[in-house]
C-alpha angles and dihedrals in degrees: 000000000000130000136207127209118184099198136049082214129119101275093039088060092043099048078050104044083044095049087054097040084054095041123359096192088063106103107235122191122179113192108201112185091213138056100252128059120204098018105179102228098214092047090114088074097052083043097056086041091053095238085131127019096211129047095208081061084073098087126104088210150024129209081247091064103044086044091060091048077059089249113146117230126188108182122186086036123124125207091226093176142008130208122187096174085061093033078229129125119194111221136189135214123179107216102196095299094345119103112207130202129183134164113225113191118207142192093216131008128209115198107200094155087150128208141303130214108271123280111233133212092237122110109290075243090062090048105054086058089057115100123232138186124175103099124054104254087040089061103036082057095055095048092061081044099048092047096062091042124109098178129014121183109205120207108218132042106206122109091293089049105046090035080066101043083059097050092049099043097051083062076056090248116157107246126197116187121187124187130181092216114073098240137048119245090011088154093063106008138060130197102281085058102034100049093053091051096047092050086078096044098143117248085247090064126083113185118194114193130189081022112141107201107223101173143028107198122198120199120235084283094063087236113137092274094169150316135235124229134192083354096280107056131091118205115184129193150136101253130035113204118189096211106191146121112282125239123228126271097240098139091107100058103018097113092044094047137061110249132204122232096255086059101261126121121271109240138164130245079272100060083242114138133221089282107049102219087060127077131194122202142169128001090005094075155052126240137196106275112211115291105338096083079218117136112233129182099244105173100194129146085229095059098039078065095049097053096045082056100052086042101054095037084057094050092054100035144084083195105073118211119202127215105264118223113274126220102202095241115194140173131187146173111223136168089337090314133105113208125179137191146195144160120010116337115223098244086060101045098084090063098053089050092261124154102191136153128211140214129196139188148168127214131192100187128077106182143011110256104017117069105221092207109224095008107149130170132174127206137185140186131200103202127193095247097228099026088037082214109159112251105174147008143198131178132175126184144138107254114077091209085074092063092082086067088078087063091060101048092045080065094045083055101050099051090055080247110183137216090250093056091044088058102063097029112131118242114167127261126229118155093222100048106025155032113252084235111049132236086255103039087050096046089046097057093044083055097050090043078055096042093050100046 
């Protein structure tokens, strides 16, 4: 059996490191148009804050290392054409002036092309001012354009934008970020986390919220001069970076696959696309989010592997596995503090017909005898207002260590798990490292006194 994987990205490697893992005899082929497989798209930021000193470090594979799993890579090489009705692609490769074709012929095909940083509605003139950094080049670009940089205004204040904020102002760059929506990380946060957060935004951070940008404007060099925003304001700056979600890579099937109106590709619980002997993982779908059976489009390395697993498990297998819910589980490190999120926010519920209730709390004590001096965390929990089943959850602190607790939580989600059940859960009890009463149990109780009175 051979198997075709259009994409070096992260679901692409994980659907072909899991085929192997399943049946090694099965020929697997992954055709990455680029040199580089597994980029991990926010590795700018770990490169200006010094975490890696080289950007092409950033990777989670080689071609060395596939090769030695006995999966087959051929890098620099673009998928041109695909026919289903043949089960062929046709395929090209420029060897120094040589351009090569070839036709491959498969028995599946996996399509984990990944996705690219948004495309705006602003003058092709505008756009090519707008800095982007997902891909390699792309990000070795921005960081020679971000040196040399005294003052960058990002457009987009969600995670990617405020990851990079950090990064810049800590090389004591001005910053300038500027969002539509009237609050920062609106798609994972609500206020009791957010206005903590935004209380230690650096003296070097603007932020400007419910600010529509109407206008990029470029000097006579053609070089990003300013943008206008809500029709009356000027912001000026160096560097102009365009912060938001990607959007899938579909150009190449789009017209052979079913798509989804938010410009994924329509697949089933299997992964399995309109045409079965084809498979679509990653950033190129959508998944189930939580407990709204609603399909979102959740672009996270940790769901691209989920889904090349599935994928790949269902190629090989009688036994079919289906894509589980995800709960968009996310962690950060902003501004000193560490923030995590999973399940529905607050602010969101309403619109997936939800009715919940919340409940927050800080708490400056970790454990029962030792006072941890300066210790803060912050939880929250979205509740389901009658079954009191926990829907969503949100913590920050300043101790790294307490991230894990999201994990958790992510788990306590996905089971339907109620407050009631939270309440008398058993955690374990050590003076010097605990409460005798733990973060949950004690959250949970504060949500049912709400929920009764």
């Amino acid at each position: 059996m051979r198997v075709l994987i259009i994409g070096g990205s992260h679901g692409g490697i994980a659907t072909a490191s899991h085929l192997k893992k399943i049946n090694p005899s099965v020929e697997v082929i992954i055709i990455e148009q680029s040199s580089v497989l597994g980029y991990i798209g926010s590795s700018l930021n770990l490169y200006l804050e010094k975490y890696v000193e080289h950007l092409e470090d950033c990777r989670t594979t080689s071609p060395s290392e596939l090769l030695t799993m006995g999966i087959n890579v051929m890098i620099n090489t673009k998928v041109t054409k695909i026919m289903p009705e043949k089960k062929q692609i046709k395929i090209s490769m420029k060897n120094e002036e040589l351009m090569i074709t070839d036709v491959l012929t498969y028995d599946y095909l996996v399509l984990a092309m990944g996705s690219s940083q948004y495309q705006t509605s602003f003058s092709q003139e505008a756009e090519a001012k707008i800095t982007n950094y997902k891909s390699l080049p792309q990000a070795k670009s921005a960081a020679e354009t971000l040196e040399i940089c005294q003052k960058v205004v990002i457009i987009g204040a969600g995670l990617i934008g405020l990851e990079l904020a950090e990064s810049l102002s800590r090389l004591d760059k001005q910053v300038i970020i500027i969002d539509r929506m009237n609050r920062s990380l609106f798609r994972y946060f609500d206020d009791e986390v957010t206005s903590i957060l935004l209380k230690d935004l650096p003296k070097n951070v603007e932020l400007h919220l419910n600010s529509n940008v109407q206008k990029i404007v470029v000097d006579q060099n053609k070089h990003f001069k300013e943008v206008l925003i809500n029709r009356e304001k000027t912001i000026t700056g160096d560097a102009l970076i365009y912060a938001i979600n990607p959007r899938p890579n579909i150009e190449l099937v789009a017209d052979l696959i079913d798509v989804n109106h938010d410009g994924t590709l329509k697949t089933n619980e299997y992964m399995q696309t309109s045409d079965p002997s084809i498979y679509a993982v990653g950033d190129l779908v959508s998944v189930f989010f939580s407990q709204t059976n609603v399909p979102s489009y959740i672009p996270l390395v940790t769901n691209a592997y989920r889904t090349g697993i599935i994928a790949a498990t269902n190629i090989l297998l009688d036994v079919k596995i289906p894509f589980p819910t995800v709960q968009r589980t996310v962690v950060s490190q902003l501004f000193g503090h560490y923030l995590g999120s999973t399940g529905i926010n607050e602010s969101e519920a309403p619109y997936f017909g939800f009715d919940v209730q919340s409940v927050a709390k800080t708490y400056n004590k970790a454990s029962f005898i030792q006072e941890d001096l300066g210790f803060e965390l912050t939880l929250k929990f979205i509740f389901d207002r009658t079954t009191k089943v926990l829907l969503g959850a949100q913590l920050l602190t300043n101790r790294e260590a307490k991230l894990e607790l999201i994990n958790t939580l992510s788990a306590l989600v996905t089971k339907h798990t109620t407050l009631d059940q939270i309440l008398t859960m058993d955690f374990y009890f050590n003076p010097k490292f605990s409460n005798p009463l733990h973060f949950f149990n004690d959250l949970a109780l504060e949500g049912i006194l709400k929920q009764n009175k």
